[in-house]
C-alpha positions in Angstrom: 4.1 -17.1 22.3 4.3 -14.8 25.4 1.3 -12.5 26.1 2.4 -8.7 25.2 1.8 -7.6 28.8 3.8 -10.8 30.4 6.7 -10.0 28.1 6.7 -6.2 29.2 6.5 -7.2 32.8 9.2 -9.4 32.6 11.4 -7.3 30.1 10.6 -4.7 33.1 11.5 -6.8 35.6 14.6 -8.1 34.3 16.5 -4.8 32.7 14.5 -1.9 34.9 17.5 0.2 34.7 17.5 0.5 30.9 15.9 3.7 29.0 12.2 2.6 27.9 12.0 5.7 25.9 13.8 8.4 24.9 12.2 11.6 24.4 14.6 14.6 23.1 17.0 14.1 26.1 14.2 12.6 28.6 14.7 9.2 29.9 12.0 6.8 31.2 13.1 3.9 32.1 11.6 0.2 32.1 10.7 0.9 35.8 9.9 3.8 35.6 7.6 2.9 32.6 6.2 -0.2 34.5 5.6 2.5 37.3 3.5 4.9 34.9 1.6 2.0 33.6 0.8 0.6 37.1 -0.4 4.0 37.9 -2.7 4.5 35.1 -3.8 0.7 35.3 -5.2 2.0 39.1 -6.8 5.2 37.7 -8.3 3.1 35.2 -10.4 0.6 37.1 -11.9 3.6 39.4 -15.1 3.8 38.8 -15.3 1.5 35.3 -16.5 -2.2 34.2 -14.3 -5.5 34.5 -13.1 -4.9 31.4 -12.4 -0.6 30.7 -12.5 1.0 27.7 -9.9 3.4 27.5 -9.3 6.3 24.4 -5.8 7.3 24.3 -5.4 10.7 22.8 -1.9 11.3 23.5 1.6 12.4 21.1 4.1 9.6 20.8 5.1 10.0 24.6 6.2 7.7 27.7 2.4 8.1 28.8 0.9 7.0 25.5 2.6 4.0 25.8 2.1 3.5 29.7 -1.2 4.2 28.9 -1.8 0.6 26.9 -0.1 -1.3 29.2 -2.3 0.4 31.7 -5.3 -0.5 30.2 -4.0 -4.6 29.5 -3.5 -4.7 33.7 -6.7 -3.0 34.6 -8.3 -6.0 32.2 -9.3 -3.8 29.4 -8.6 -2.5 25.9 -7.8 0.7 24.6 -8.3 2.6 21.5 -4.9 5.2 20.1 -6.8 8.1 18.7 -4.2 10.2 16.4 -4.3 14.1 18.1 -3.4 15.4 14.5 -6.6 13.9 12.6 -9.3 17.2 12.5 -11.6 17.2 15.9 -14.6 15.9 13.7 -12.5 12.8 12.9 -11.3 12.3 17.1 -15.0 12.9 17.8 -16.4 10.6 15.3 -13.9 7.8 16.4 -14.5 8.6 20.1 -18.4 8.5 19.5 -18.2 4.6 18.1 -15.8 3.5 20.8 -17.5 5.0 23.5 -15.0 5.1 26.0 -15.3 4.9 29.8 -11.6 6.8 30.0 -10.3 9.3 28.1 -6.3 9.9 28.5 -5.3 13.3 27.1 -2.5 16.1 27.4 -2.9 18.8 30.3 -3.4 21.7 27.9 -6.5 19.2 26.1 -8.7 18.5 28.9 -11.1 20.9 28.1 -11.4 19.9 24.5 -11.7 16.1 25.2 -14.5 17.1 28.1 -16.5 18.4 25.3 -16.8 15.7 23.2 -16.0 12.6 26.1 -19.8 12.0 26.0 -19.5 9.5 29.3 -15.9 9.4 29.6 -14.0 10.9 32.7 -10.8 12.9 30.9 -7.4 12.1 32.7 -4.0 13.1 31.9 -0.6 11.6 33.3 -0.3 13.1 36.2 -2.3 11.5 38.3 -2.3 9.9 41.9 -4.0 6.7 42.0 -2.7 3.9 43.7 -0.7 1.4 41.2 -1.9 -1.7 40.3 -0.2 -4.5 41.8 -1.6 -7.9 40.2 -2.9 -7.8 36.6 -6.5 -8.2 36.1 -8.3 -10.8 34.4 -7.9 -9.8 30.4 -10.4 -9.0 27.8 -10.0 -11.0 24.4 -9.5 -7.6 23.0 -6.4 -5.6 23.5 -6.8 -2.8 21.2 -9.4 -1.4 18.5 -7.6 0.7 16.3 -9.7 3.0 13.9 -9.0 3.5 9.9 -10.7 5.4 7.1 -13.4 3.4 6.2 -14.9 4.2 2.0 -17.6 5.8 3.4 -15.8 8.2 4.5 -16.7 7.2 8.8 -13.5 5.9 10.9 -13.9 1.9 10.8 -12.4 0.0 13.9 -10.4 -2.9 13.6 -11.3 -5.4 16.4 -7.4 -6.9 16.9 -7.1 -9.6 20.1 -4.7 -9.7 22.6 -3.2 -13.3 21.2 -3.2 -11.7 17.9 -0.5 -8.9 19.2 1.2 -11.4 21.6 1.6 -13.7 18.4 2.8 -10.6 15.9 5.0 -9.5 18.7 6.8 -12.8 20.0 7.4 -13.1 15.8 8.7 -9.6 15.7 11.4 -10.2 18.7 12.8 -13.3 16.9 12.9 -12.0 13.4 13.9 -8.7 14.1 16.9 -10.6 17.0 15.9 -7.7 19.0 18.5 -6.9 22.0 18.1 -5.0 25.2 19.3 -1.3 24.8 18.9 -1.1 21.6 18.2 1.9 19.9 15.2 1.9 17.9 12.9 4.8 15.8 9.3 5.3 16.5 7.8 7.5 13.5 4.4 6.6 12.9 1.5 8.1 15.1 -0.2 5.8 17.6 -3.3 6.0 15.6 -1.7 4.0 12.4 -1.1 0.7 13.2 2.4 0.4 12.0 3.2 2.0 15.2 2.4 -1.3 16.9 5.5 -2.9 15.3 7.5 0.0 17.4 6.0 -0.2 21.1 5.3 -3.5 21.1 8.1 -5.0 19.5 10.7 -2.2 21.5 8.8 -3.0 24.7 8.4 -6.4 24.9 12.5 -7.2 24.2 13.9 -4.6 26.1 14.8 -1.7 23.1 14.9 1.7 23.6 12.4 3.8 21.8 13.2 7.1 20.4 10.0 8.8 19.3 10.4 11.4 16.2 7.8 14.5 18.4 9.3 17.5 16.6 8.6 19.1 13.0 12.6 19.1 12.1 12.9 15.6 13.3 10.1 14.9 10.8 11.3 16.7 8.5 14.5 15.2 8.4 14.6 11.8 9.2 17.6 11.0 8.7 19.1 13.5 10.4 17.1 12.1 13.7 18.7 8.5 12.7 22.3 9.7 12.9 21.7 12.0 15.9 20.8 9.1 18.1 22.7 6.6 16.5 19.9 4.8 15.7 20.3 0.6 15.1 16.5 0.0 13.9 14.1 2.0 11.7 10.5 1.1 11.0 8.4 3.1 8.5 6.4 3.4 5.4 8.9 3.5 2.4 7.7 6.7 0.9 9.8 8.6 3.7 12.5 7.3 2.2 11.1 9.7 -0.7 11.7 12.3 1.7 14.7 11.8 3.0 16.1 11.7 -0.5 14.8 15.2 -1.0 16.1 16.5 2.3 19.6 14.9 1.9 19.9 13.2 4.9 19.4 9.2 3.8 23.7 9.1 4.2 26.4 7.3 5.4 27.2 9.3 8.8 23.4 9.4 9.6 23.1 5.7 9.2 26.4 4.0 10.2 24.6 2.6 13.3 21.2 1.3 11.9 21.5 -2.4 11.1 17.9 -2.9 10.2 15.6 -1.0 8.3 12.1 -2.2 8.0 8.9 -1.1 5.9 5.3 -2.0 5.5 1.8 -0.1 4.9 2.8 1.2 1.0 4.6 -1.0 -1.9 8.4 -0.5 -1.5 10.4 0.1 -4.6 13.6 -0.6 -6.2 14.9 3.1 -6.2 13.9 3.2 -2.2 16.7 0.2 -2.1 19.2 1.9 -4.7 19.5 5.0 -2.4 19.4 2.8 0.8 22.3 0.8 -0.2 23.8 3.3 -1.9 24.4 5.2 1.9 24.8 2.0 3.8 25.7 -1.1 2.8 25.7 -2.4 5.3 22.1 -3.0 6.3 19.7 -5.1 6.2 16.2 -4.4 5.3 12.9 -5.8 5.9 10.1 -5.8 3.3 6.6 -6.8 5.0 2.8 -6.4 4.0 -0.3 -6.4 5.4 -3.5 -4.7 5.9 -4.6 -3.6 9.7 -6.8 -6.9 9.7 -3.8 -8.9 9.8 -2.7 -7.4 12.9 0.0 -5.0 11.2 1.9 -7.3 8.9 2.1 -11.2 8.4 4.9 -11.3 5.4 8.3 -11.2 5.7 11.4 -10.6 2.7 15.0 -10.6 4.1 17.1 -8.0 1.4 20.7 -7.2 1.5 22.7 -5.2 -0.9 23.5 -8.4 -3.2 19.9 -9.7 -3.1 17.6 -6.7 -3.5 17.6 -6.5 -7.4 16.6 -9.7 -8.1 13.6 -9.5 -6.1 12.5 -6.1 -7.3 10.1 -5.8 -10.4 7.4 -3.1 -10.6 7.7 -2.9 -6.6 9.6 -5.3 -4.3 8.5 -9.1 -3.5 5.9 -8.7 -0.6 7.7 -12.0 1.0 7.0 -15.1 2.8 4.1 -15.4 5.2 5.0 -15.8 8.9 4.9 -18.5 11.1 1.3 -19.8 11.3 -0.3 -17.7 8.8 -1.3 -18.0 5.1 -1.9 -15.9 2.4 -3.3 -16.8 -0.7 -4.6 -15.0 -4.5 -8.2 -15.3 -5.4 -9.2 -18.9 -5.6 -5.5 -20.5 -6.4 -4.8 -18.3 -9.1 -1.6 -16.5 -10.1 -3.3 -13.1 -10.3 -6.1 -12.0 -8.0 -7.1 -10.6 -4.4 -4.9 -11.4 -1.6 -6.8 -13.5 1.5 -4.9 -13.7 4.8 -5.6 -16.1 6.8 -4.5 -17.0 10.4 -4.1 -16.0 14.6 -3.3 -12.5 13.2 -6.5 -11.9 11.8 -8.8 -9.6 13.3 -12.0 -9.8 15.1 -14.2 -8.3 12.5 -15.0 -4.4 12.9 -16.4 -2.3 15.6 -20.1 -2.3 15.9 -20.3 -3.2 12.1 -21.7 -6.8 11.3 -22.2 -6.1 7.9 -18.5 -5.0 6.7 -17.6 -7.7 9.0 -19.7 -10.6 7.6 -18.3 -9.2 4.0 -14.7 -8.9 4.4 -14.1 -11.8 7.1 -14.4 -15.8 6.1 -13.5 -19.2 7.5 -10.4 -20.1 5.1 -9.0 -23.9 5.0 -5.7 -24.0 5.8 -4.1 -27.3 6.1 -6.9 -28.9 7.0 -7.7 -26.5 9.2 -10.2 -23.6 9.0 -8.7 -20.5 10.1 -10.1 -17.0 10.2 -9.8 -15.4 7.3 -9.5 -12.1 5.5 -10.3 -10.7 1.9 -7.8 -7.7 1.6 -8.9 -5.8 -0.9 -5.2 -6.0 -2.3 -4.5 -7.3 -6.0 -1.1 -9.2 -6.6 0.5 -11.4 -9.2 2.0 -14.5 -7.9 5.4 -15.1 -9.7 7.1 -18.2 -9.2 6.9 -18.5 -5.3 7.1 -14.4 -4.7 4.0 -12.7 -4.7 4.2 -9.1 -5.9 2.2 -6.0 -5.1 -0.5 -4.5 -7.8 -3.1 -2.5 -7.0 -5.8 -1.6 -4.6 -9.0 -3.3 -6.2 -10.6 -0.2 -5.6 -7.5 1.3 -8.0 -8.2 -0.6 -11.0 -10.1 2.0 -13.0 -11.9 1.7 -16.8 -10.2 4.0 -19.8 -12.2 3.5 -22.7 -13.4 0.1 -22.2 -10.0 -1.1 -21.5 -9.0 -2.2 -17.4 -6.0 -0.1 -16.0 -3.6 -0.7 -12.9 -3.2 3.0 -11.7 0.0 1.4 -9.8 1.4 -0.3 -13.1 1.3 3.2 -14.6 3.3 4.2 -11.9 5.8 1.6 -11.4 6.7 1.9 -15.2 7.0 5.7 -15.0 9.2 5.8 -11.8 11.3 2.8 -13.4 12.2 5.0 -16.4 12.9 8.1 -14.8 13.5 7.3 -11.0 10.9 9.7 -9.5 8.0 9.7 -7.9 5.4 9.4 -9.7 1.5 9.2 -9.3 -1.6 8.8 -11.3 -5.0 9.9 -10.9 -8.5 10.0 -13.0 -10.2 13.1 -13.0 -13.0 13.3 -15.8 -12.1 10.1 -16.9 -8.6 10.8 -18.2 -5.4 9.9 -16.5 -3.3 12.5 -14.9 0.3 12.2 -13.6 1.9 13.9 -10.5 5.6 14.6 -10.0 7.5 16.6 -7.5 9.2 19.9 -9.3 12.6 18.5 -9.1 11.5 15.8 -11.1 12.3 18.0 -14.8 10.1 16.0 -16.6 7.7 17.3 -19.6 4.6 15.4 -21.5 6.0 15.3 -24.4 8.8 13.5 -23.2 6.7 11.3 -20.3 4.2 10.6 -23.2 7.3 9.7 -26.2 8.9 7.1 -23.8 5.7 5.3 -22.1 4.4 4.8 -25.7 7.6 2.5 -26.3 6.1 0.3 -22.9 2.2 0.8 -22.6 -0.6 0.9 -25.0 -2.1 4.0 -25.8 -5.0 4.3 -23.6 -2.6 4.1 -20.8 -0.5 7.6 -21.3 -1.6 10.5 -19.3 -3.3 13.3 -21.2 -1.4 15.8 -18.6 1.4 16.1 -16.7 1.1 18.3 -13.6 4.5 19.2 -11.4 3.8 20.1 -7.6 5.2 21.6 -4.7 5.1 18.2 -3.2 2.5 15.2 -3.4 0.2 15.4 -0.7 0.2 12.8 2.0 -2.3 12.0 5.0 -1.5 11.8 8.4 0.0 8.3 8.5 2.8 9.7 6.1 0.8 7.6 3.1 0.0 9.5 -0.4 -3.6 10.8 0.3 -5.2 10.1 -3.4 -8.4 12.0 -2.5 -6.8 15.1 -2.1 -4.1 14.3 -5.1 -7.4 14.1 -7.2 -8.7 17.5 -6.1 -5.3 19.3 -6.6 -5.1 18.2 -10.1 -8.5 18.6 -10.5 -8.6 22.2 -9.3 -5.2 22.9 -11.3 -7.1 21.3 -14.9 -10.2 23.8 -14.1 -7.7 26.8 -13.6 -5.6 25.7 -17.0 -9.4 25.8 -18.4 -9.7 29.2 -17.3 -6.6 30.9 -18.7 -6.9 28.8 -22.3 
């Protein structure tokens, strides 16, 4: 295992001359990128602790990622704060982490000055000296902030060996090659995004950030335009790409690797895949942000796929050196994760930490160990996706899987499909080009689910809503239906 800075260094050292990133026609290169980070790395220690803490409140953008590598020379960690969350959210984040260094875009200074607290607001043009020799590290390289159930941003504490282990796994498994031409969709402030810089810029890859709204739009059409050769994203924008016509053979002749984590991946996301290209191969992985991204891997090629896809796809094997296991041995029950990838507990919160992190034996080993929160039925030796725990909901007495609902509806009529409880009842979403009608969703579920399980209304929309991580944002799918059942009340 190489330490993720070490790897960039040498990666930096060794192909300098090769684009870093590519930004709409702008090329940074590795030295240029090593430069940058140097550069912020001296800017950083001015005036800070041993160890700064640095907020990162920058678009996907040669400086973001400078920016981390930055903060790993001047011996510190960082925080990626996503610019499109609301203020309140940035300011809630930026409150627990209490930076000593807030990097931020030109035109944002002022709005970051407001809410910095302590923090001296910098952007990337600055004129410190660069860094020359790294500085001793922190055992932290990065706390990276989700939604917690209360509703208040909960950071994940992740280690520096963590990343350089998930990352030296990611170069061999992925058989990364310098030059290559890889996608970078998610925002910095979802962890998938790790995969993409860290992975890229540790093996020498070029990264091609999505930054406008038609690239986003259109994925695809970003894909074939750069001639892209690896793709990393959730598997609901394959939903999208589907809609937009652009998942298609001239867009993805040059990707040979398509890979997906953060939502369950389904057969019809693999029908239109290899449908377009053959020729690729795709990745299936899981795991939750305590795991340090992902720790599963599934290798699927066109001849493969079908046998390993039942309600959603087979999550896979776990990686080198770490372990996941259901409940207490069981076939069906919570996924723990155990291993280097696991995090250090939360941010300033012992009690979430003390419930959700364990000491697992492994081996004869005790590891650190996670409780996901996940539910999945071991099959065999493949473990498959359920349910969120917090998912499993009570009709009438009787336990339902929101997600086997789901699975069972998209199956029959290859759509998306979601279900929510408002009022107790169950209430399905589909996209409008999905045609469907209750009398007809309600007629051919009863043939596979017991009563109890068919939704009392069907409810076609404009599009599901999604959060800012490109995953299905249930809360607000539950108000929307909700809102549209009190205005059907109203005109009865």
């Amino acid at each position: 295992m190489l330490d993720p800075l070490h790897a960039f260094l040498e990666v930096a050292s060794r192909h300098g001359e090769i684009p870093a990133i590519v930004e709409q026609g702008l090329v940074t290169t590795y030295a240029d990128l090593e430069f940058l980070a140097r550069r912020f790395a001296g800017e950083f220690i001015r005036e800070a602790s041993a160890h700064p803490k640095v907020a990162i409140c920058l678009p996907q953008t040669a400086a973001a990622y400078a920016s981390m590598f930055g903060a790993m020379l001047a011996g510190g960690f960082y925080a990626p704060v996503n610019i499109g969350a609301p203020l309140d959210r940035q300011r809630q984040i930026l409150s627990q982490f209490d930076p000593e260094v807030i990097v931020a875009e030109e035109g944002s200074v002022g709005a970051y000055s407001s809410i910095a607290g302590r923090a001296r607001v910098v952007t990337s043009d600055i004129s410190a000296e660069p860094l020359c020799d790294p500085r001793p590290g922190h055992d932290l390289v990065y706390v990276i902030f989700t939604s917690g159930t209360t509703g208040k941003p909960k950071g994940v504490r992740i280690r520096r060996a963590s990343l350089g282990h998930y990352a030296s796994w990611a170069r061999r498994a992925m058989r990364v090659q310098p030059g290559e031409r890889w996608s970078q969709h998610p925002n910095i402030g979802f962890d998938l995004s790790v995969l993409d810089i860290f992975g890229a810029l540790t093996a020498g890859a070029s990264l091609y950030p999505l930054q406008t709204k038609m690239d986003r739009l259109l994925p695809g059409a970003f894909a074939g335009k750069n001639r892209l050769e690896i793709w990393n994203s959730v598997p609901s924008l394959i939903d999208l790409m589907i809609r937009g016509r652009c998942l298609t053979t001239a867009n993805f002749k040059s990707v040979r690797l398509m890979t997906f984590c953060g939502e369950p991946l389904l057969k019809r996301h693999l029908d239109a895949i290899f449908e377009a290209a053959p020729h690729v191969v795709v990745h299936n992985t899981y795991g939750p942000t305590e795991a340090t991204v992902s720790c599963t891997l599934e290798v699927l090629d066109r001849e493969s796929y079908r046998g390993k896809s039942k309600s959603s796809v087979v999550l896979g094997q776990p990686i080198d050196g770490m372990h996941l296991r259901i409940g207490e041995e069981e076939s069906v029950g919570e996924i723990l994760i155990a291993g280097p990838q696991v995090a250090d507990g939360y941010w300033d919160n012992p009690e979430e930490t003390s419930a959700r992190f364990f000491e697992m034996e492994c081996g004869g080993e005790m590891l650190p160990a996670y409780r996901s929160g996940d539910w999945a039925e071991l099959i065999g030796e493949d473990m498959y996706f359920s349910n969120r725990i917090d998912d499993q909901v009570k009709i009438r007495g009787n336990r339902v899987e929101l997600g086997e609902i789901e699975a069972t509806i998209s199956h029959l009529f290859m759509c998306e499909a979601y279900v929510v409880v408002v009022d107790e009842e169950l209430h399905c979403a589909v996209t409008q080009d999905s045609k469907l009608d209750l009398i007809e969703l309600r007629a051919r579920l009863s043939d596979v689910l017991p009563e109890y399980e068919l939704p009392s209304s069907l409810k076609s929309l404009d599009r599901i809503p999604v959060n800012v991580n490109g995953k299905v944002d249930r809360r607000q799918l539950r108000e929307t239906i909700s809102a549209k059942l009190k205005e059907d009340a109203r005109d009865e």
